[in-house]
Every structure is written in C-alpha cells, then in structure tokens.
N, C-alpha and C positions, 0 to 999 in steps of 0.2 A: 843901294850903295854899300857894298864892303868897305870897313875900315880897317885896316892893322894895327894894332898893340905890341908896345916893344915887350916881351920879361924878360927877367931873367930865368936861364936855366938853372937845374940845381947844380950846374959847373960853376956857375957863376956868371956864364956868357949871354950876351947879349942876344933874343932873337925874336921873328915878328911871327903876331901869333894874330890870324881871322880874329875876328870883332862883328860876329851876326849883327845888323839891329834889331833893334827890340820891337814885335809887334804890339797886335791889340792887347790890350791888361800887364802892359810889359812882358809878355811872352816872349822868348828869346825867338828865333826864325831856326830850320832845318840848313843845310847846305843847300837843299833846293830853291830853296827862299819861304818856304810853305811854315807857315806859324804851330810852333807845336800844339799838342792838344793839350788839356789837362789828363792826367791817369785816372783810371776810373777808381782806383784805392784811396783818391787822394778825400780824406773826414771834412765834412760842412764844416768843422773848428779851422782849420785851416782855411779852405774858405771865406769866412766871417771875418777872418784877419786882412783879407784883401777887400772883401764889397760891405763890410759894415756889419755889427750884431745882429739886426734884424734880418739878414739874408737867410731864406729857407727856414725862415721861424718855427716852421711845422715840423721840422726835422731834429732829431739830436742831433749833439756835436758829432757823434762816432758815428753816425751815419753815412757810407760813404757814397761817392758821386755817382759811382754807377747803378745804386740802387736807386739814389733821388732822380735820376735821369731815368729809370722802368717806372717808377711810381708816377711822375709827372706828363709823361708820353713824349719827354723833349728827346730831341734828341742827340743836344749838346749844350756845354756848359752856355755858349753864345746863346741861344733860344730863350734858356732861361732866365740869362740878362736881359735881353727882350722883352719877356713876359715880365717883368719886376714893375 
C-alpha cells in the first residue's frame, strides 16, 4: 500500500509526495516494491547501531559489509541475521 505525504515545497506550496513503506529492518521499499539492500561500504559500527554491540563481534568497526559478507560466505546482510 502507497501512502501520500503532503510537504511543503521550497515555494511554500502545498504538494503530495509517495510514502514507500518500510520493509524488513525498516528498510525503506524501491518503486518496484523490492526492499532495498544494504551498501556493501556500509562499516559493522553502523551496523551495531541497528542489531546490537555484539553483532559481528569478530569484526572491527571499520570493517565493511562487503568484506564481512566474502569472509562469512553469506551472501547477504539477511543470512547473516539468520545465522545470529
């Protein structure tokens, strides 16, 4: 289900604006309806901030996802929710 949002423009004027809903992990959805992915740039500190300190314990902060996803043999962020 699309919803609309009204904002304001920077004219001032009133207008409606799509309202994806939000998938699994609160992921926002695509136009298609397909839930975006996470970036593979995006650092386990980031991360940690959504599923908890201990997530990827074995990993530094600055390690990023698409290395911990070659090291782990997952082959997405979901999997390795999974395996937790």
């Amino acid at each position: 289900m699309t919803t609309y949002l009204l904002v304001r423009s920077i004219q001032g004027s009133l207008m409606a604006s799509k309202h994806f809903p939000k998938g699994l992990d609160h992921r926002q959805r695509d136009r298609d309806g397909e839930i975006r992915h996470k970036r593979g740039d995006t650092q386990v500190k980031t991360l940690r901030k959504e599923y908890g300190d201990q997530f990827l314990s074995g990993f530094r902060a600055t390690t990023r996802l698409d290395t911990v996803l070659k090291r782990t043999g997952a082959e997405s962020l979901h999997q390795l929710l999974k395996k937790k």
